[in-house]
C-alpha positions as CSV (number, residue, x, y, z in Angstrom):
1,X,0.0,0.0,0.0
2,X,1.7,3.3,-1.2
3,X,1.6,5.9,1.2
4,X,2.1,9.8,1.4
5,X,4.6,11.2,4.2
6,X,1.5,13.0,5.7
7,X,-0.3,9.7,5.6
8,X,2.1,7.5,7.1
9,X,3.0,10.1,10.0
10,X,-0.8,9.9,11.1
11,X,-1.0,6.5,10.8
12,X,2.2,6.1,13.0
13,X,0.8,8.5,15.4
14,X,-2.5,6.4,15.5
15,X,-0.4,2.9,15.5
16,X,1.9,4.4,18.7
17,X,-1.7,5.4,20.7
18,X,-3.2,1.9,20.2
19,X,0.0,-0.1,20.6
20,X,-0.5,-2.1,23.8
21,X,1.7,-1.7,26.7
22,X,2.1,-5.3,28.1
23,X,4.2,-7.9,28.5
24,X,2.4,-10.2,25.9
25,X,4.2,-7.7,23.5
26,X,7.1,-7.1,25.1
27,X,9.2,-9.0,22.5
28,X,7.9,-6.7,19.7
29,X,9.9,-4.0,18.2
30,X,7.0,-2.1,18.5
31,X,7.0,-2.1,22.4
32,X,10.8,-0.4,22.2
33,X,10.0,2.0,19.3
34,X,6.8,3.8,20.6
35,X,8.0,4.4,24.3
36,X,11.0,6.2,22.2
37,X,9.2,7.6,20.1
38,X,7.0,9.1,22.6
39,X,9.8,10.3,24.4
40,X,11.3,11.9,21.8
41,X,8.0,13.7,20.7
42,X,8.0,15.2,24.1
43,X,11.6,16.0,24.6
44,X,13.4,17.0,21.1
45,X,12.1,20.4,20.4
46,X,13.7,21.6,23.9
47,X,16.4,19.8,23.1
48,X,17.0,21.1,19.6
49,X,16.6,24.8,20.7
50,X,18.9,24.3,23.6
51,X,21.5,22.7,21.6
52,X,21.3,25.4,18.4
53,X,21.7,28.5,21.4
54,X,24.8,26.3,22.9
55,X,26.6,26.1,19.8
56,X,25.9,29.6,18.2
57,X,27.1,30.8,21.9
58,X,30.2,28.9,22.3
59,X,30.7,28.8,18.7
60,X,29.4,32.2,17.2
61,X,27.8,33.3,13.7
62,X,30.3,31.0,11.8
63,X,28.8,28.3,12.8
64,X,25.3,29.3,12.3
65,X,24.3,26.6,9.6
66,X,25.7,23.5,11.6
67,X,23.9,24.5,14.7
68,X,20.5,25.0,12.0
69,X,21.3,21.6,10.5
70,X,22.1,19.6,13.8
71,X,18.9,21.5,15.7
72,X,16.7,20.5,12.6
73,X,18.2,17.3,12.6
74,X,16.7,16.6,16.3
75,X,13.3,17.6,15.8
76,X,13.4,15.4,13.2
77,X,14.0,12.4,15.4
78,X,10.4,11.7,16.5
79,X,9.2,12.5,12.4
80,X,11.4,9.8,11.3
81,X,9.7,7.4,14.6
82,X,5.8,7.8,13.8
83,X,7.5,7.6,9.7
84,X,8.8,4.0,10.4
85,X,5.5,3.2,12.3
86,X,3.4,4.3,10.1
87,X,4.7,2.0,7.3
88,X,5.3,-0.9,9.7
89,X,1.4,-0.2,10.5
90,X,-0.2,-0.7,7.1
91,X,2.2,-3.7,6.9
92,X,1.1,-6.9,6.0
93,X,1.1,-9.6,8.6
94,X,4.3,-12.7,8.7
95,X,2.0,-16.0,9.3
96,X,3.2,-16.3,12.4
97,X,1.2,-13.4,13.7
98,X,-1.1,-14.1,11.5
99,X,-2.1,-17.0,13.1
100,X,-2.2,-15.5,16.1
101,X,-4.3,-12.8,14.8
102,X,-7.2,-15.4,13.4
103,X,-7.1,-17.3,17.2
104,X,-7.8,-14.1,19.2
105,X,-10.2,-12.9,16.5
106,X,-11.9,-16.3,16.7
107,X,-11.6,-16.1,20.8
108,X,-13.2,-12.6,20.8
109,X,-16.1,-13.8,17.7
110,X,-14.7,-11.0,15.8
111,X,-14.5,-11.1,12.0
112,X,-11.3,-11.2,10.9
113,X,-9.8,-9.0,8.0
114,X,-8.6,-10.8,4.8
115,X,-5.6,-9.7,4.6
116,X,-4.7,-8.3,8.2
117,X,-1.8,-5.5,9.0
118,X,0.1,-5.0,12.3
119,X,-2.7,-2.0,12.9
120,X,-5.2,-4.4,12.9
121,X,-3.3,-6.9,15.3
122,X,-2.9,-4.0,17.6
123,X,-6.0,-3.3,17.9
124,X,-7.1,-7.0,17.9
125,X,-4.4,-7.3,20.8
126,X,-5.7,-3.9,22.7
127,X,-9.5,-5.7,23.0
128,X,-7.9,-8.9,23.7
129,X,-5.7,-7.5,26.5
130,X,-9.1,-5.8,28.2
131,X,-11.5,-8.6,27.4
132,X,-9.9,-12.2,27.5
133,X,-8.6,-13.5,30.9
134,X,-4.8,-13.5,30.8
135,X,-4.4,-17.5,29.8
136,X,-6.1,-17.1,26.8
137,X,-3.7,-14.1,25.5
């Protein structure tokens, strides 16, 4: 599925909200990547303007446009995150989770999506992790 940078940065902002935090996932890449991502959403913009009015006082007006570049390069951190998520979102799913996709969709008498993505296991996982007792995770 071919998607647009504004696309995939809201989807990877949706997929980081409904990402479960739990140790059923905490083997996911997911589980790391959102908690940084988060973090650096909240943190990078103060940390950009601190480091671009250290340099161009310790530094000066010469180095202006490395300060620019290395500040810009910060806030960019959490763009690049919610970028990576986004397309890992609309990904398709390996059979593996896959299966375990159609088993918790079958526990939960859910339909299951044809051709499931890691947005839809998320979210298959968020129910599952409120509804289902913890054996049958």
């Amino acid at each position: 599925m071919k998607l647009s940078l504004w696309q995939a940065l809201k989807t990877g902002h949706q997929y980081a909200a409904i990402w479960p935090h739990h140790a059923v996932v905490a083997a996911m890449t997911e589980t790391r990547v959102v908690p940084a991502v988060q973090f650096a959403s909240k943190w990078m913009p103060a940390v950009a303007v601190v480091n671009f009015l250290v340099q161009y006082q310790w530094l000066g007006m010469s180095f202006l446009p490395q300060a620019l570049v290395c500040s810009l390069f910060l806030i960019s951190l959490p763009l690049q995150g919610w970028y990576w998520l986004g397309r890992r979102a609309v990904s398709r799913l390996d059979p593996r989770l896959q299966d375990w996709y159609l088993e918790l969709t079958r526990k939960l008498t859910m339909q299951p999506r044809p051709k499931p993505t890691r947005m839809d296991l998320a979210r298959v996982l968020r129910k599952a992790l409120q509804e289902l007792p913890p054996e049958e995770h």
